[in-house]
N, C-alpha and C positions, 0 to 999 in steps of 0.2 A: 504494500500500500504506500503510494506517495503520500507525503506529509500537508499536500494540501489539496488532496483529492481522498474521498471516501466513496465506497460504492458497496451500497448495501440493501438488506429489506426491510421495510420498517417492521412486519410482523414478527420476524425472526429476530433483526436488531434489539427491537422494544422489550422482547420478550425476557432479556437479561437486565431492563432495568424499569419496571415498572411504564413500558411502553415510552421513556423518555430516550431521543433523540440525538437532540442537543441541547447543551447548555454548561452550567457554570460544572455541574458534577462530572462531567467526562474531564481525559487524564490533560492535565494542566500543560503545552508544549509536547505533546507526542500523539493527540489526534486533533482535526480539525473541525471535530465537530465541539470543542470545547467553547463554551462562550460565556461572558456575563454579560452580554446583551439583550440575549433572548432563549428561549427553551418551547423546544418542539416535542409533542409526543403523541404518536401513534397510542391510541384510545380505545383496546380490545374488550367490549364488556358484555358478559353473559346477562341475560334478564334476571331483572332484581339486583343486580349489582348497585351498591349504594356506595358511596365514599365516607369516611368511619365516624367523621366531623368535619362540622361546618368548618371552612376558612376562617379565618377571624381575624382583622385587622390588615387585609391585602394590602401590601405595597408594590404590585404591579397591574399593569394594566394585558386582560386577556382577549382572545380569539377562538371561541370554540367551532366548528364547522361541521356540521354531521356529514358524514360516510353512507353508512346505511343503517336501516334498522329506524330506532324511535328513543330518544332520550329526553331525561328532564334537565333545568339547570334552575337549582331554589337561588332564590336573591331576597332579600331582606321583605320587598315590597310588592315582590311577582313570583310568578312561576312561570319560565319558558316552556314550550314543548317544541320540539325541533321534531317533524316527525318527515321532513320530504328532503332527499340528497341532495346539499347547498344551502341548506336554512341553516343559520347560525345565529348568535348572541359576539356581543363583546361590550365585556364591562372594566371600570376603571379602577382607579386604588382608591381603595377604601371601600368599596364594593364586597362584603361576606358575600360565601355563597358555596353550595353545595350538588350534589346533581346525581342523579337516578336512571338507570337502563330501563327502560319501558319493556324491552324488547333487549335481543341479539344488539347489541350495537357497536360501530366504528367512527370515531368521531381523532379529528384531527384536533391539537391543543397548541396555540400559539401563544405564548406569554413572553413580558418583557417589561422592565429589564430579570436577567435570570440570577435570583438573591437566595441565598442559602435558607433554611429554617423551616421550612414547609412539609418535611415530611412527618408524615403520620405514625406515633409509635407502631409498631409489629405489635404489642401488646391489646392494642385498640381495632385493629383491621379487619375483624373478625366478616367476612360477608362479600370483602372485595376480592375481586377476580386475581392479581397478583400479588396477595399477601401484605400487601401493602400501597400506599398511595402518595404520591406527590403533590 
């Protein structure tokens, strides 16, 4: 692999990090998908898949975009339903928010900037699809 080219799949990629892509958590100077810019994540969720706790206190601003299938995303003062391939949400910092597989779903996840702190203990996970959540 050249040092500023990557080529890969995101199902298979994702699958060793909680469907995350790129961002601040890949290896610091030896891949290119390292970034604290932004963080990308391939979004594989079985129905009934829930995320273990609300965000709280977001300091970024996000992009979610459904794939296929049918998902929710809870926000303080709505509930989205993304249920047709290309409907998406984006919301800003300081925006909480949480989100529900209706369905089979594949949803693409675009955040930024990409800030450490966010993931969900292993202890808490109990119900999501990778053991754990970012």
């Amino acid at each position: 692999m050249d040092d500023l080219v990557y080529v890969g799949n995101a199902g298979v990629d994702g699958a060793t990090n909680a469907g995350w892509l790129l961002g601040h958590f890949m290896p610091v100077g030896t891949d290119v998908r390292h970034s604290t810019d932004v963080e990308i994540k391939w979004g594989m969720h079985p129905i009934g898949d829930t995320r273990a706790q609300w965000v709280r206190g977001e300091q970024r601003t996000a992009l979610l975009v459904l794939i296929s299938g049918r998902f929710r995303v809870e926000l303080p003062d709505r509930t989205v339903r993304l249920t047709s391939p290309g409907d998406y949400v984006v919301w800003g910092r300081g925006v909480d928010h949480s989100w529900y597989a209706e369905t089979e779903a594949v949803v693409l996840t675009v955040r930024w900037p990409s800030v450490p702190g966010y993931r969900v203990p292993d202890s808490v996970t109990a119900g999501t699809a990778a053991g754990f959540a970012r």
